[in-house]
N, C-alpha and C positions, 0 to 999 in steps of 0.2 A: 889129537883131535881137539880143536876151538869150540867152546863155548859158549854159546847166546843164550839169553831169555826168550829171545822172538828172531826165526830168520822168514823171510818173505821171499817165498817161489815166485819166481819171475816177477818183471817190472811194468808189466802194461799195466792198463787203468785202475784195474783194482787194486794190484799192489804196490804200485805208485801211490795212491789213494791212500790207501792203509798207512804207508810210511808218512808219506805226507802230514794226516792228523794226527801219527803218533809224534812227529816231532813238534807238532804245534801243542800238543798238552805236557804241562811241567810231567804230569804224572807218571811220563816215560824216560827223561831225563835220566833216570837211574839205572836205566836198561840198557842192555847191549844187542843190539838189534842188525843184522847178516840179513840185505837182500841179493839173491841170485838169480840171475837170468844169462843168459848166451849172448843177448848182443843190449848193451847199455841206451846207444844211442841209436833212435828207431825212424825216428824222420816222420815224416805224412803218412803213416802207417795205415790212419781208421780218419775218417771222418764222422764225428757224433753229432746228432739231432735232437733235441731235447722239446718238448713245449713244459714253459714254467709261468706261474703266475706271479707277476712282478717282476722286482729285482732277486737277481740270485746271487748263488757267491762266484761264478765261474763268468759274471758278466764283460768284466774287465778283459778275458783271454778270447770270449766270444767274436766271430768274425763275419755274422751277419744274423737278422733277427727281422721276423715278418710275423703283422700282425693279422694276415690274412693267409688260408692255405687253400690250395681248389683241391676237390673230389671230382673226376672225372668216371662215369661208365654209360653204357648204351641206356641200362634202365634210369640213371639218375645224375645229372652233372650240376656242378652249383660252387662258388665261389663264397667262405665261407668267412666272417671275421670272426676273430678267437680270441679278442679281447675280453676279460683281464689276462689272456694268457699268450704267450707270446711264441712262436718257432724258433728255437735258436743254434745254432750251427756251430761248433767247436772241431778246429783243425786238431790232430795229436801232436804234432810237434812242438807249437808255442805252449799246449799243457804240458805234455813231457816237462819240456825248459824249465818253467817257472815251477814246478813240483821238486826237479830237482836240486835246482834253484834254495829253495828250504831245504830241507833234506839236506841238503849239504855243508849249513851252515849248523848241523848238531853233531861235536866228535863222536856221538858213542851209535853213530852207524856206519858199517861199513857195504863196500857194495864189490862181489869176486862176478868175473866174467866169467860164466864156464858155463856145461852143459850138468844139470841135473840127470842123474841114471835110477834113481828109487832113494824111497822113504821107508824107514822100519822105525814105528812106534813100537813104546817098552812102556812100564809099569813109571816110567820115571821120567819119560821126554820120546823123544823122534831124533835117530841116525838120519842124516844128511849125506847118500853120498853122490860125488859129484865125478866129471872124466877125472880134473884133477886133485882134490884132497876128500874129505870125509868133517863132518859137521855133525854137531849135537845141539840139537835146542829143547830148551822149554814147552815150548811151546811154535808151530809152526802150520802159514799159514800159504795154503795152497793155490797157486792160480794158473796150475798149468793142467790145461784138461784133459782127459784120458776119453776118447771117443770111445773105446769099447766096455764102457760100464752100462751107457744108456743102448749102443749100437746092440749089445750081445740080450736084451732084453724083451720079454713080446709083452709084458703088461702094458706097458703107456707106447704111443705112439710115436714115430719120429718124424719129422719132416725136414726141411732145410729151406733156411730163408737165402737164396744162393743170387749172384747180383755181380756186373761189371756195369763198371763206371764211368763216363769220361767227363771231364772238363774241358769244358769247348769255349774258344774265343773267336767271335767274329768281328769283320771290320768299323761293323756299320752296330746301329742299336738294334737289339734282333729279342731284347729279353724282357718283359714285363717284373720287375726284381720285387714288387710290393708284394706280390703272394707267392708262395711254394708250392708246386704242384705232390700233393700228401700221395693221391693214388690216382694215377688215369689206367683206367680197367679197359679202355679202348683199342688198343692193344690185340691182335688175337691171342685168344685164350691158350687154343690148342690141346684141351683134357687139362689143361691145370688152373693154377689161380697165378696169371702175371698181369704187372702191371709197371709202368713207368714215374718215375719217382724223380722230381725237378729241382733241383733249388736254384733260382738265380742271383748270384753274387752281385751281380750288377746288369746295368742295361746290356754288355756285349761279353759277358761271361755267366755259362752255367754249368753244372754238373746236372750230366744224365744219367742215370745210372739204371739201367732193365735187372726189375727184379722177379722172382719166380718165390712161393709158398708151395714145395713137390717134395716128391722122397727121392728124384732122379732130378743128378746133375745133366746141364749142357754141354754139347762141346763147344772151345769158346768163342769159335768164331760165329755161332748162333747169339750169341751175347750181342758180341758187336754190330753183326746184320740187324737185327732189331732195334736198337739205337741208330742207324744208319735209316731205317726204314722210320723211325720213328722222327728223327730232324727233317727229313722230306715233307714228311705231312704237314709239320712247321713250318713248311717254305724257308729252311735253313739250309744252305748249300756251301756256301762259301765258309769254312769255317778252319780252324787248326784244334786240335787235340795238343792241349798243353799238360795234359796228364792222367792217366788210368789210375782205376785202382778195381780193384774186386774182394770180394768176400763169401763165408759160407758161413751161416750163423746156426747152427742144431735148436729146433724147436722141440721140446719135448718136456711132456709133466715127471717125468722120471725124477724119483724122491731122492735125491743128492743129498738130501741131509742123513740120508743114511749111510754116508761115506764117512763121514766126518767122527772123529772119536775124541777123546778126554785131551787130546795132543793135539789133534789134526783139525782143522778149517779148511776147507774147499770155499775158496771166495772166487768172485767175478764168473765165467763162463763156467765154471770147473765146481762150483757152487751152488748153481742152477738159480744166480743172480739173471742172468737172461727172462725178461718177460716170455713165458711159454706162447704165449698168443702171436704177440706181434716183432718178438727177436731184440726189442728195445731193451736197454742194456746199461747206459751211463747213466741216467738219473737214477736208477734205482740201485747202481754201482753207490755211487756219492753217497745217498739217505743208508744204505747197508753199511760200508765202513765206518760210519758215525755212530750207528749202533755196536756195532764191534767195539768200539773203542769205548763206550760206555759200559759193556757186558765185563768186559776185562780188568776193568777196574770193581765187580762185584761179584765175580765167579772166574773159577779155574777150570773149570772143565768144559770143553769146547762144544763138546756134542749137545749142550743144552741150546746155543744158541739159535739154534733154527727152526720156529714153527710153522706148522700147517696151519691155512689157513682160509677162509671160504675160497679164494681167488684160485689157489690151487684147484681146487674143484671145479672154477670155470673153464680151467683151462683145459682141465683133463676133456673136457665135453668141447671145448671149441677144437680141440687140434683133434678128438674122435669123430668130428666130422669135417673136417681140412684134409683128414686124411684118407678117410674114405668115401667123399664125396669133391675131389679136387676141383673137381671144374666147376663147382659152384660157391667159390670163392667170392669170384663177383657179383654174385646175385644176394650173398650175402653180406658184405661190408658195404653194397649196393642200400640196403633195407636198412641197418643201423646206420648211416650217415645220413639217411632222406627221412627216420623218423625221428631217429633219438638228438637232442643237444649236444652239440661240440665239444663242449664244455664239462656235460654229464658222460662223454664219451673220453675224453682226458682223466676227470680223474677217478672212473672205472677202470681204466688202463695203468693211471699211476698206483691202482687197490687205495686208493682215499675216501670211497665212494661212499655213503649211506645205503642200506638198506632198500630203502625206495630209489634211489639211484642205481640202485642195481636191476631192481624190478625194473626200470624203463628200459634199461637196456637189452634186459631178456627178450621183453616185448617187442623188441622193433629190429628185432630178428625173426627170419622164414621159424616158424616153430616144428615141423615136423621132424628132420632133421637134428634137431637139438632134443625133441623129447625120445626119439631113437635111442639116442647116445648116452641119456639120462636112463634109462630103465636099464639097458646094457651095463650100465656100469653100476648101475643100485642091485643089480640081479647077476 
């Protein structure tokens, strides 16, 4: 059985991420560091979304950025500029590359294609084992998630932020590319919270992607009718589908830091790095493995790394009334985008927020509903 200080479950963003910064600081240089996953090379896997203020570090691999996004719904519609802060778009595959890219210019990591079958932490590190061999680490960091930790639970609620995509190119200019459409709630509802979600790459290319906030999947060709019904409205007809993609993202305040032990780290989805509220995921991927890698160089024991803190509490109260009030999704991201600032709405969502920053946004939300969910959960 091989030997590492640090092996990294699976390679998508997070732990791409994680290796990524460990090979950028001398500090790891010494370490022998095993990541594994099933398949190395992933392709256009995920399309990520970010709004950042400034320049970032992932600007350079960025592949489109708008400094305006529209709010669409029946009670409220408004085209909004989001300056100092920017929308910005990242493909997975040119990140993959240039990640690996690094990563591979440091001998002391290596990377086994297999299938992970269980982890068993001991008093002295975590067994690794795999279809084909068996690993020992130090220390090891998790980014493969196990749905039925949050699924088999009834304290916190679950919802899913579930979604098909497509990339459409038409002949003619058919796309306004200067703003991103954030959320059009116009859409019928149908007992839930959906809404259509735009970004356009250029004048005669965009991704559409019909997204749903529910506890019940679609079947998929309700995905696609709805984007179909939804380019109509558009007056888009003539168009080619240059490529799909779909997704299921688990909303849930479920305490993942209670997985994680003296050994173990649960990063990325599997960590409950996913924003509970709104399923957003890479920015706060990025800011978390940077902390990681500064904990590691000041403590050993993993489980300390994750605190609780006010935001988790909002969320608990935002997704106990997503979940039991679904169809008034849009009446309420309706209310916080027509009262509250853009801006103060960014970065309450990134948890950057002040105090009184917080307070506005309580307030420009329906409050009955929220103070429901607030006493239920205090009682």
């Amino acid at each position: 059985m091989e030997t590492y200080d640090y092996i990294i479950l699976g390679a998508g963003a997070s732990g791409l991420l994680l290796a990524y910064r460990m090979s950028k600081d001398a500090f790891f240089d010494d370490k022998s560091i095993l990541i594994i996953d099933q398949t190395k090379n992933k392709g256009n896997d995920r399309t990520w979304c970010y709004w950042e203020n400034g320049a970032g570090e992932w600007d350079h691999l960025v592949s489109k950025t708008w400094n305006h996004i529209y709010f669409g719904s029946d009670a409220f519609s408004k085209t909004l500029p989001i300056a100092p802060f920017q929308y910005k778009m990242l493909r997975s595959e040119v990140f993959y590359k240039a990640l690996w890219e690094q990563i591979n210019t440091k001998a002391n990591f290596t990377f086994i294609e297999t299938v992970v079958e269980r982890c068993t932490a001991s008093t002295s590190g975590v067994d690794v084992v795999s279809k084909t061999d068996s690993y020992f680490g130090f220390k090891v960091f998790n980014s493969l998630p196990n749905p039925e930790v949050y699924k088999s639970q009834q304290k916190y609620p679950l919802i899913h932020q579930h979604f098909v995509g497509w990339f459409v190119k038409t002949n003619v200019d058919s796309f306004d590319d200067t703003k991103a459409t954030f959320m059009d709630f116009t859409v019928p509802q149908n007992g839930n919270t959906r809404f259509m979600y735009v970004l356009p790459i250029d004048k005669k290319t965009a991704l559409f992607e019909y997204t749903l906030f529910s506890k019940e999947l679609l079947e998929y060709s309700d995905y696609e009718d709805a984007i179909k019904s939804y380019l109509k409205t558009k007056n888009v007809s003539d168009y080619d589908i240059v490529e799909k993609e779909k997704g299921n993202i688990p909303m849930t305040s479920f305490k993942f830091s209670a997985l994680n032990s003296k050994h173990i780290l649960n990063i990325g989805t599997a960590g409950g790095w996913t924003k509970a509220s709104t399923g957003y995921t890479f920015y706060n991927t990025s800011k978390k493995t940077k902390e990681v890698i500064a904990f590691l160089k000041t403590d050993n024991d993993l489980s300390k790394f994750q605190k609780r803190t006010k935001y988790n509490f909002y969320d608990v109260i935002f997704l106990d009334v997503l979940a039991n009030h679904n169809a008034e999704g849009a009446a309420l991201f309706s209310s916080m985008f027509k009262k509250a600032n853009i801006k103060t709405i960014f970065k309450f969502l990134d948890e950057e927020s002040t105090w009184l920053e917080d307070l506005k946004i309580i307030l420009s939300v329906p409050p009955k509903r929220f103070i429901q969910a607030f006493f239920k959960r205090l009682f």
